[in-house]
C-alpha positions as CSV (number, residue, x, y, z in Angstrom):
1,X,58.4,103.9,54.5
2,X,60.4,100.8,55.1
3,X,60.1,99.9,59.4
4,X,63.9,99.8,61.0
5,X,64.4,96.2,62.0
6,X,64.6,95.5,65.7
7,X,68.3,95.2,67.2
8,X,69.7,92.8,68.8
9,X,69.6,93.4,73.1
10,X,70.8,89.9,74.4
11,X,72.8,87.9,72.3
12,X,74.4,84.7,73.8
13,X,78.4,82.7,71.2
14,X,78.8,79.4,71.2
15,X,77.9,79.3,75.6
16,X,79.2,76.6,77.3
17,X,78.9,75.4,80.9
18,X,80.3,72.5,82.4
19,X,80.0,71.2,85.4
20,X,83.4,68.4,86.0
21,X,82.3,65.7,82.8
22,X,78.4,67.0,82.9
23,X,77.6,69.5,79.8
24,X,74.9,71.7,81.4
25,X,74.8,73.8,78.2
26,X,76.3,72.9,75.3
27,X,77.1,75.8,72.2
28,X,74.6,78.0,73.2
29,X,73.6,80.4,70.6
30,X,70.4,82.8,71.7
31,X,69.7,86.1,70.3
32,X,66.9,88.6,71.5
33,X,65.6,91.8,69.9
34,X,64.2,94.9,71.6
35,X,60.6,94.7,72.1
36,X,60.4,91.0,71.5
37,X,59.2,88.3,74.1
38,X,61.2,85.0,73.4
39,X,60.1,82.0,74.7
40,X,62.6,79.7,76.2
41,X,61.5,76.0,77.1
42,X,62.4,72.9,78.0
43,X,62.6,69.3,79.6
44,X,63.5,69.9,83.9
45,X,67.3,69.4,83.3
46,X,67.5,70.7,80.1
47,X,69.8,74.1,81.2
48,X,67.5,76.4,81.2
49,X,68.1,77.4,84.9
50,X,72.0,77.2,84.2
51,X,71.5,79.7,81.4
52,X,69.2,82.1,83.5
53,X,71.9,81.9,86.2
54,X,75.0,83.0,83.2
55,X,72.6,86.1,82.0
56,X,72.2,87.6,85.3
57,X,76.0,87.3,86.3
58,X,75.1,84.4,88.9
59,X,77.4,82.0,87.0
60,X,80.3,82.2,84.7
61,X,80.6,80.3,81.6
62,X,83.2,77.5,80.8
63,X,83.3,78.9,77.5
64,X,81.4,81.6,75.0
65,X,80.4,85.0,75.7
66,X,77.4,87.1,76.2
67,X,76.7,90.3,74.4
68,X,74.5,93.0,75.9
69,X,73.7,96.1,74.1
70,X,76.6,95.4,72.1
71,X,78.5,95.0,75.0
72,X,80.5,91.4,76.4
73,X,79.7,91.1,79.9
74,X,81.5,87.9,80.3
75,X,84.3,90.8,80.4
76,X,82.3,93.3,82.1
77,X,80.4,91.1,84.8
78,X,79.4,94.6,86.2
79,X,77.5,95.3,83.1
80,X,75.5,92.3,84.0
81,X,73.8,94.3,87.0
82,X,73.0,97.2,85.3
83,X,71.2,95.6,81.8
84,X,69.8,93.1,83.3
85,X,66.3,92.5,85.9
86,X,66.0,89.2,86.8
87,X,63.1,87.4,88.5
88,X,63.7,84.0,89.6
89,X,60.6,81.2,89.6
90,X,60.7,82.0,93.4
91,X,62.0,85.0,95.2
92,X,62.3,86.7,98.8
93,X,60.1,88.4,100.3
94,X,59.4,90.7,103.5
95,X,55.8,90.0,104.8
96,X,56.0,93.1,107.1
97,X,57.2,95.5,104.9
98,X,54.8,97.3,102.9
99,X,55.4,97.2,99.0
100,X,56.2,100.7,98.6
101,X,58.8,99.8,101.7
102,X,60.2,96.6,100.0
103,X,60.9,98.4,96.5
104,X,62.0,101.5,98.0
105,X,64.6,98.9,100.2
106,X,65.8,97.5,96.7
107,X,65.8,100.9,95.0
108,X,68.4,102.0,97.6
109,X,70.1,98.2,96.9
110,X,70.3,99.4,93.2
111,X,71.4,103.1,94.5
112,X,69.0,105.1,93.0
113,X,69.1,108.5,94.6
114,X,66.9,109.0,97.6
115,X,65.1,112.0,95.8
116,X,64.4,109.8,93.0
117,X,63.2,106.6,94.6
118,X,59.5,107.2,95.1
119,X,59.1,108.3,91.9
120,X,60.6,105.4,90.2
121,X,58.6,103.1,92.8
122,X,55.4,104.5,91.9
123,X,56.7,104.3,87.7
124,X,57.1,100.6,88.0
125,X,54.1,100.0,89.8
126,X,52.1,102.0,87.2
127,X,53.8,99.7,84.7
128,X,53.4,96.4,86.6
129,X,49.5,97.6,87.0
130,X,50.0,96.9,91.2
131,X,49.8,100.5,92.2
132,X,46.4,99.4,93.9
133,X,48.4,97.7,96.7
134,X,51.1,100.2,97.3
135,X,50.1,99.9,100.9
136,X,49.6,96.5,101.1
137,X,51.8,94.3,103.2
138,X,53.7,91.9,101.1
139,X,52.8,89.2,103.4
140,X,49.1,90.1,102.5
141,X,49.7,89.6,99.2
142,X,47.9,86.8,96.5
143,X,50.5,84.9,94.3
144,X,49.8,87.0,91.6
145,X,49.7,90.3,93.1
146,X,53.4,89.1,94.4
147,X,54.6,88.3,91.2
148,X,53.5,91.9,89.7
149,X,55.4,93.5,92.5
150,X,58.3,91.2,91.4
151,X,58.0,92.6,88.2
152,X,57.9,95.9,89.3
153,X,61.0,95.6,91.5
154,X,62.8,94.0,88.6
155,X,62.0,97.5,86.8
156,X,63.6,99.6,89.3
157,X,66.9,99.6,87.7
158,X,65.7,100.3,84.1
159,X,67.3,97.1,82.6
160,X,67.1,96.6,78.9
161,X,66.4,93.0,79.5
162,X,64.6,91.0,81.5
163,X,64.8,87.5,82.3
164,X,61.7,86.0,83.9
165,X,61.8,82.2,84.9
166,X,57.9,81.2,85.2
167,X,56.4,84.2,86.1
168,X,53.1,82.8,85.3
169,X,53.7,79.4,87.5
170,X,50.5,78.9,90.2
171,X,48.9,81.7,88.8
172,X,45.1,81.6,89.0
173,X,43.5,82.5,85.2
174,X,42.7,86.2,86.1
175,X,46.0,86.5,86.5
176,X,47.7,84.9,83.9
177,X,45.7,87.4,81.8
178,X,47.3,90.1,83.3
179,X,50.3,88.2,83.3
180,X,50.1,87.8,79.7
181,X,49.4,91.3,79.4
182,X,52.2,93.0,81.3
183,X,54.8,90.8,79.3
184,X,53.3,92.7,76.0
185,X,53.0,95.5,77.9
186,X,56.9,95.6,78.8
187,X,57.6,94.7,75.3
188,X,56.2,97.3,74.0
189,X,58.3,99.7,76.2
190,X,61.5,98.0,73.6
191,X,62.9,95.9,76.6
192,X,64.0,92.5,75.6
193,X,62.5,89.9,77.0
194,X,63.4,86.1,77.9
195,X,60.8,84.2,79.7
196,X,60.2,80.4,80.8
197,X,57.0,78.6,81.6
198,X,55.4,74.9,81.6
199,X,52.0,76.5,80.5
200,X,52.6,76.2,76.9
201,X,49.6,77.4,75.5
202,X,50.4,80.9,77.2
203,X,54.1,80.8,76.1
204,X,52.1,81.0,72.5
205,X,50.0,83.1,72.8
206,X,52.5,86.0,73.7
207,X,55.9,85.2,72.3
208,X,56.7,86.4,69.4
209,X,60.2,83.8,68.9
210,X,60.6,80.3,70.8
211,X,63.8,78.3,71.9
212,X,63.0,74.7,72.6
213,X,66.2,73.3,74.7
214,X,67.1,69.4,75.8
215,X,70.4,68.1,76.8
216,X,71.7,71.8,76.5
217,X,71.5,72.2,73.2
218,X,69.3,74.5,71.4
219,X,66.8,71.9,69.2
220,X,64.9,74.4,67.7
221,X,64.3,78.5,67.5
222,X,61.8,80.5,65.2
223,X,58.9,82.2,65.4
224,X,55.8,80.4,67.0
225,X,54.2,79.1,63.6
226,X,57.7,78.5,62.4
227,X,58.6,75.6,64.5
228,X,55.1,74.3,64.5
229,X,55.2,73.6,61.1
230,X,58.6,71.9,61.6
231,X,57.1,69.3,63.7
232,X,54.0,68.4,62.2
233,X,54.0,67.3,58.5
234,X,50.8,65.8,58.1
235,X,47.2,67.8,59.0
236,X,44.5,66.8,61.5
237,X,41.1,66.8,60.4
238,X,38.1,66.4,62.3
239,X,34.6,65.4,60.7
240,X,31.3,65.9,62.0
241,X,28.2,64.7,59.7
242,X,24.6,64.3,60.6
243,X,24.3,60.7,59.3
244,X,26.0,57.7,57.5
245,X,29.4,57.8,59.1
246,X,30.4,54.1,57.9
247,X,30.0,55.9,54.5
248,X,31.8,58.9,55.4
249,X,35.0,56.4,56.1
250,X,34.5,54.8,53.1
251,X,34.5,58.0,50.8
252,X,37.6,58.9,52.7
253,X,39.2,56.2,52.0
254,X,39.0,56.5,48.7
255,X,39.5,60.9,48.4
256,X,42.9,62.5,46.9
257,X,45.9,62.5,49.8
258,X,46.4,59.6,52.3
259,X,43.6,59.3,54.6
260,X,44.4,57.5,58.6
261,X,41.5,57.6,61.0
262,X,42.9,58.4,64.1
263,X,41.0,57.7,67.9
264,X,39.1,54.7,66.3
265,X,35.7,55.0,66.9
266,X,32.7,52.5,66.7
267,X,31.0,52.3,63.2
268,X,28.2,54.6,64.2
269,X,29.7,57.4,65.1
270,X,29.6,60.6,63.6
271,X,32.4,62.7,64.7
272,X,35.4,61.5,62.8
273,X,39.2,62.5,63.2
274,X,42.1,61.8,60.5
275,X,45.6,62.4,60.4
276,X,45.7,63.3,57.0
277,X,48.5,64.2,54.0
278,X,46.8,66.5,51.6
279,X,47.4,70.2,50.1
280,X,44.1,73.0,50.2
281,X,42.7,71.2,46.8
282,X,42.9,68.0,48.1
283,X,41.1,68.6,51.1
284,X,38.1,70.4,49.1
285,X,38.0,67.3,46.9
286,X,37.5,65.2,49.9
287,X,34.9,67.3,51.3
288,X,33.0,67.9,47.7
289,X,32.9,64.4,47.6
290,X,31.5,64.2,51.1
291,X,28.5,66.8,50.0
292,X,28.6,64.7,46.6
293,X,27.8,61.5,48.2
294,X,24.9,63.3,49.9
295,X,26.0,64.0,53.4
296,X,25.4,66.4,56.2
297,X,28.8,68.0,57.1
298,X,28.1,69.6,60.0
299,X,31.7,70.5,60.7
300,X,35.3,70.2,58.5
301,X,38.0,71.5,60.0
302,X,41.5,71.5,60.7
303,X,43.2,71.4,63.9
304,X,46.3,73.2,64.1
305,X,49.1,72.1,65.7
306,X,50.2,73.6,69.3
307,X,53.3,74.6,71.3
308,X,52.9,71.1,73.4
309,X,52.7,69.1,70.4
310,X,56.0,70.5,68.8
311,X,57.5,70.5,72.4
312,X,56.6,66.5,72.4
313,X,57.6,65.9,69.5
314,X,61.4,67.8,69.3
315,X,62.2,66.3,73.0
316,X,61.4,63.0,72.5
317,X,63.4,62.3,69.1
């Protein structure tokens, strides 16, 4: 049976935001689907925090409109505070209060019933994988178990999106793993979900979409392998052979597809890298004819391109 395309949760017309002459964002046009985790990075300056600050009803736009659930909450500001669970980069906390005491304290904020609020505390810590340190004090707390009970707090309320601004920032690996996890995790539960982070390689690994931003414009916006292939047209290819790498070059030089040796190397090494032109066929030619001219090919292999290469390359044009 054919699968129901995911809908649209967040959708962001033509957004502008001016501050006097400065264009903070600049025809902003950002769409998010249930149960996807978009990436959304950028340069310091580039708007990212400006646009963060317009989806949770911090900021109003100069121009544009933002759609939630179908619904314009540059109408309905209100809407904003219902839909939406927002975790800034850095946010308050009560170092004597206990976490089950600082979410209940926001549950009331968010005036869910008194009868209901342990429940739903002990819900979004289940979800948020912190129930351990319930009865922790928040002052106790590592960086990353903070930032789960962030998470959980920003929960509380139910929100169909969630917009997290470098949730994984000073996070040790452990937990940037669980980090990593929980934003699948959440996902999965069909919440839509707009994150930022400098960590790249993360960003990567669990997005599904990517919005690259500079100067407040949107540069480019696809899925992960999408925009990598946007940015890089030519392959990288690294060599290793046993022996004879001055005539590894020079049968190289001479295979199908153009052939630039990239980190220049002395003549006897063996591990060789090229920037290389060529389709599939080409590159089997090249390494027949390595095999061909009696060589040990320890290793051929392309590197693909990653997240910081396209980011390089799309904010510095």
């Amino acid at each position: 049976m054919p699968t129901t395309p995911p809908s649209p949760v967040l959708v962001t017309e033509h957004l502008r935001k001016c501050y006097g002459s400065h264009v903070a964002l600049d025809d902003l046009n950002l769409t998010v689907h249930r149960g996807e985790v978009f990436g959304y990075i950028g340069p310091n300056g580039a708007g990212k925090t400006t646009t963060f600050r317009i989806l949770s009803g911090l900021l109003s736009p100069t121009s544009g409109k933002t759609l939630i659930a179908g619904q314009d909450v540059t109408e309905n500001p209100d809407l904003i505070k219902r839909k939406v669970g927002f975790l800034p980069d850095n946010f308050g906390v009560y170092p004597t209060l206990r976490v089950w005491e600082y979410l209940e304290f926001f549950a009331a904020a968010y005036k869910i019933p008194r009868k209901q609020r342990a429940g739903r505390v002990d819900f979004c810590l289940q979800i948020a994988k912190s129930m351990e340190f319930k009865d922790k004090l928040m002052g106790a707390l590592s960086r990353g178990m903070k930032q789960r009970v962030g998470i959980a707090k920003t929960l509380l309320h139910d929100p169909e999106v969630l917009i997290l601004d470098e949730p994984a920032a000073t996070l040790d690996p452990r937990a940037r793993v669980y980090m990593r996890d929980l934003l699948r995790d959440l996902a999965n539960l069909q919440k839509g979900i707009l994150v930022s982070s400098h960590i790249l390689p993360e960003l990567a690994e669990v997005c599904d979409t990517i919005g690259i931003l500079s100067g407040g414009k949107m540069i480019a916006c696809g899925k992960v392998a999408e925009i990598l292939r946007q940015t890089r047209q030519s392959r990288i290819v690294e060599i290793h052979v046993l022996q004879g790498g001055d005539r590894a070059r020079e049968i190289l030089a001479a295979a199908p597809g153009q052939w630039r040796q990239i980190d220049p190397t002395d003549g006897n090494s063996l591990q060789l890298r090229y920037e290389v032109l060529a389709d599939e066929q080409q590159l089997a030619k090249a390494l027949f004819l390595l095999m061909q001219g009696g060589l040990q090919v320890v290793n051929f292999a392309e590197i693909p391109a990653d997240l910081e290469d396209a980011f390089m390359n799309l904010t510095q044009r």
